[in-house]
N, C-alpha and C positions, 0 to 999 in steps of 0.2 A: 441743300444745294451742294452737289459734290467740285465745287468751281472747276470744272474738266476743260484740258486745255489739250491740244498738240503742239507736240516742243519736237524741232529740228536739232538733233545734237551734231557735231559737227569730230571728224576724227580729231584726236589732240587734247579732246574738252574733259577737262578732271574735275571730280568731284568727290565730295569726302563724304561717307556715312554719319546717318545720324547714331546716337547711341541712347541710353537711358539719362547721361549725363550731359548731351550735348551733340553740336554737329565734330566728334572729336574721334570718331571712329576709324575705318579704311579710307584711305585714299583712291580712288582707281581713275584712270586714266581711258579715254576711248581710242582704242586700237581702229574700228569701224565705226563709220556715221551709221544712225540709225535715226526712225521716225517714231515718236511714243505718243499714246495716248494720256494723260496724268488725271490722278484724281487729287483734290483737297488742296493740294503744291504741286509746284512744276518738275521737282526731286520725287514727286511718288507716280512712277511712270507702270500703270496697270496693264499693257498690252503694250504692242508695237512689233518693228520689223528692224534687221539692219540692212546694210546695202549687202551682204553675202546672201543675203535670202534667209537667216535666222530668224525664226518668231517665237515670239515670247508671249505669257499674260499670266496674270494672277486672276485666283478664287477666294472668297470669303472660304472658311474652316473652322467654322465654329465648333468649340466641344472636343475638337478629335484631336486637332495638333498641337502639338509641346515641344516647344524651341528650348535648345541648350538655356541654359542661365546664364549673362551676361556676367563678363568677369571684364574687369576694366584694365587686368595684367596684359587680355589679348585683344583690345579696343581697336591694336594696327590693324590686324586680320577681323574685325569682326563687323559684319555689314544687315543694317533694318530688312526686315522681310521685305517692306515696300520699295527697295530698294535692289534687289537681286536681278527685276527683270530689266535697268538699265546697266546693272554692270555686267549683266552675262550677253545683251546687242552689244553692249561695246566691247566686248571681249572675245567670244565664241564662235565660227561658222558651223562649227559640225555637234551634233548629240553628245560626240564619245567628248569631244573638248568641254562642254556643259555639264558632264558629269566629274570630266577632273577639275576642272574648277571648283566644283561646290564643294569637294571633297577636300580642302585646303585652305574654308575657311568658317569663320562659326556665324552662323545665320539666327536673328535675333529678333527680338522683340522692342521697340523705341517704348511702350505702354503696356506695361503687361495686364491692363485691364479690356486693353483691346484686342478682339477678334486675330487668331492664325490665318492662314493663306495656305493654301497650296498652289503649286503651279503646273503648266504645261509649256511646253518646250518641244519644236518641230521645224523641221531642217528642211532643205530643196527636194531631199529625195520622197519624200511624205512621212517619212514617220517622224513616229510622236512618242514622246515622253512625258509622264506624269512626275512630279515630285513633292511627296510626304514629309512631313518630320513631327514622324508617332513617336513618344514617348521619348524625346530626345535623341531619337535614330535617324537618319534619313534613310527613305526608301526612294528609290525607280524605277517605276513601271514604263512597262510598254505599251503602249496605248491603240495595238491595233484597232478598236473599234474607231476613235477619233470623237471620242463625246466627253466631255468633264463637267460636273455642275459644279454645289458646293456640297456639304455634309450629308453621307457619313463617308468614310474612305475611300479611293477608286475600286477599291476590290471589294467592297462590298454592292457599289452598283452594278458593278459586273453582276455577281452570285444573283443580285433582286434581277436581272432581266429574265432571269428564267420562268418567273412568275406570270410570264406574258408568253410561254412559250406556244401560245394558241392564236396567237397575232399574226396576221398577213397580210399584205397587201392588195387590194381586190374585193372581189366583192362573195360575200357567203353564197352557198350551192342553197339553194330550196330543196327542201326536206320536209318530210313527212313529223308531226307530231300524234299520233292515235288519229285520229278520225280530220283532223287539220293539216293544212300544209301550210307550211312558215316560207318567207320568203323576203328575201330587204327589201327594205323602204325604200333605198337608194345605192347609188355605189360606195365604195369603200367599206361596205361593214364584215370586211377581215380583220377592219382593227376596231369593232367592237368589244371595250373594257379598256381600250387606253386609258390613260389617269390623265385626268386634266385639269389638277389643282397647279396650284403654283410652287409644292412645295420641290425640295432638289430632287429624292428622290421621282417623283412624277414628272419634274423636268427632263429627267435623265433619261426617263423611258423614250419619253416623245420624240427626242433627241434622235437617240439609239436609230427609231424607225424611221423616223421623217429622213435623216440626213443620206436614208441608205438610196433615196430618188434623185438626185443630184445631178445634173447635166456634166457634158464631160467637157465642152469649151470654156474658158477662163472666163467672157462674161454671162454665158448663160450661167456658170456655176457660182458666181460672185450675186449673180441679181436671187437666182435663189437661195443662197446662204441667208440674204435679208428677208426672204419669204418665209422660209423658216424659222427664223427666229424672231418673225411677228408674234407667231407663236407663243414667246417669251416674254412678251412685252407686261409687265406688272404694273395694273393701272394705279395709280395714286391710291391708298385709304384701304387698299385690298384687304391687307395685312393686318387690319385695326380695327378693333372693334368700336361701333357708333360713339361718337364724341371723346372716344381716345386717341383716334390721331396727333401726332406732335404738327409744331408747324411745318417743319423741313420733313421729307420723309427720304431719308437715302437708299432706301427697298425701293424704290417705284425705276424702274426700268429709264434711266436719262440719255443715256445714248448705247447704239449696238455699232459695233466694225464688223467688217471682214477684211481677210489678208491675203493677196497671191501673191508669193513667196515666191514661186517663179520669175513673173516677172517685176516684181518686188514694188507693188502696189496695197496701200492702206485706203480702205474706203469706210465710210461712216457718216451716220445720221443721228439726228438728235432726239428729242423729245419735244423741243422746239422747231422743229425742222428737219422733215419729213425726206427733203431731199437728202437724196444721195453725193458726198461731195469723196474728193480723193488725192492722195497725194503719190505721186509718184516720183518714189525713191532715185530713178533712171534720170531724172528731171535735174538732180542737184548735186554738185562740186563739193563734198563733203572735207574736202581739203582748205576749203575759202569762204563755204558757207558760215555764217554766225549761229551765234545758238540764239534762238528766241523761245519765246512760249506762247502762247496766242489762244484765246475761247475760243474753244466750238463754239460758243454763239456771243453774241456781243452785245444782244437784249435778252 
């Protein structure tokens, strides 16, 4: 059970980083209220929005990413992975500000047996930002396509889409085989050969295509962001093979969001409930507001 809450953070509201030693790391302060989704605690905020229109979220990175080494010389400047996407809402409106931020302080690990992160980062205007840290470097990508799973690198899922470069949308022409004529069973088999395991890269593909049918109004494009990412949905035990299941399983898909950034609304559903609920950012006095924390579901 990832205890996943939505927390209201409120402009004003400080918060200090964890470190390898304790909660003794950066201090940061919120410039802008913003809305987060959190996993595990209510300090490890994995998506959300500010009131600028800023969106933020983290990815699992298993294998590829490797954080600076924690030095306890530079503990002021130095802030937990799970921890970057509430100080860059409460900090950032624009891409270029996100990337001078990151560049001015050492992004770390609280566990170093636990799993890296990468993240993604996209502003009002649409674009997108991916952020790495290969080998103790940080990278940023540009994210024109707008798809990010987890492992292996963003620029390696790019290079693997071209393995699909026979994929289209529609449906195949009937065609002659030797003395047979072939022809679909039904519509759609232009994407005949999709991958439809659950692993990232096959996520990534599916991604890639499906998100390219997307409606162009705020709610038709919000209801199908959840259609699509039904798609996503990782049933319990998938992952496991018979009678190895653990009890808790944190792979099984517990809740999906979507975000318009426009007009600075978070919507999400759980795993326990199917509805769609939402919060909008327009809604709340981020000057007077309190900060709470609160379950997505409360059974």
């Amino acid at each position: 059970n990832l205890n996943s809450q939505y927390v209201i953070v409120p402009r004003g509201y400080s918060e200090q980083s964890f470190t390898p030693d304790g909660q003794n790391g950066m201090v940061f302060i919120a410039r802008y209220g913003y809305v987060g989704l959190a996993v595990e605690q209510k300090e490890f905020i994995a998506e959300g929005i500010n009131e600028a229109g800023l969106s933020a979220g983290l990815f699992y990175f298993p294998h590829y990413g490797e954080y600076e080494d924690y030095d306890k010389k530079v503990a002021d400047s130095s802030i937990s992975d799970f921890q970057l996407v509430s100080w860059i809402l409460g900090k950032c409106t624009t891409l270029e500000e996100v990337k001078e931020a990151v560049a001015n302080v050492h992004i770390i690990n609280i566990d170093s047996r636990a799993s890296t992160v990468h993240w993604r980062f996209a502003d009002q205007t649409g674009r997108q930002l991916v952020l790495e840290i290969i080998g103790k470097e940080t990278h940023f990508y540009e994210n024109n396509l707008g798809v990010l799973t987890n492992s292996p690198g963003f620029e390696w899922h790019l290079t693997n889409l071209n393995n699909y470069v026979n994929l289209y949308p529609g449906t195949a022409q009937t065609h002659g085989l030797g003395n047979l004529e072939l022809s679909s069973f039904g519509a759609g088999s232009g994407f005949l050969g999709l991958p439809g395991d659950v692993t990232p890269p096959s996520r990534f593909v599916r991604a890639a295509f499906y998100q390219a049918t997307q409606k162009s109004t705020v709610l038709e494009t919000v209801l199908q962001c959840f259609q699509i990412l039904n798609n996503f949905d990782i049933p319990i035990g998938i992952e496991f093979s018979e009678g190895k299941a653990p009890v808790d399983i944190p792979s099984a898909t517990q809740w999906t969001s979507a975000t318009d950034m426009r007009d600075r609304v978070i919507y999400f559903r759980t795993m326990y409930d199917s509805t769609i609920r939402s919060i909008d950012l327009r809604t709340i006095n981020f000057s007077i507001v309190s900060y709470h924390a609160e379950p997505m579901d409360n059974v």
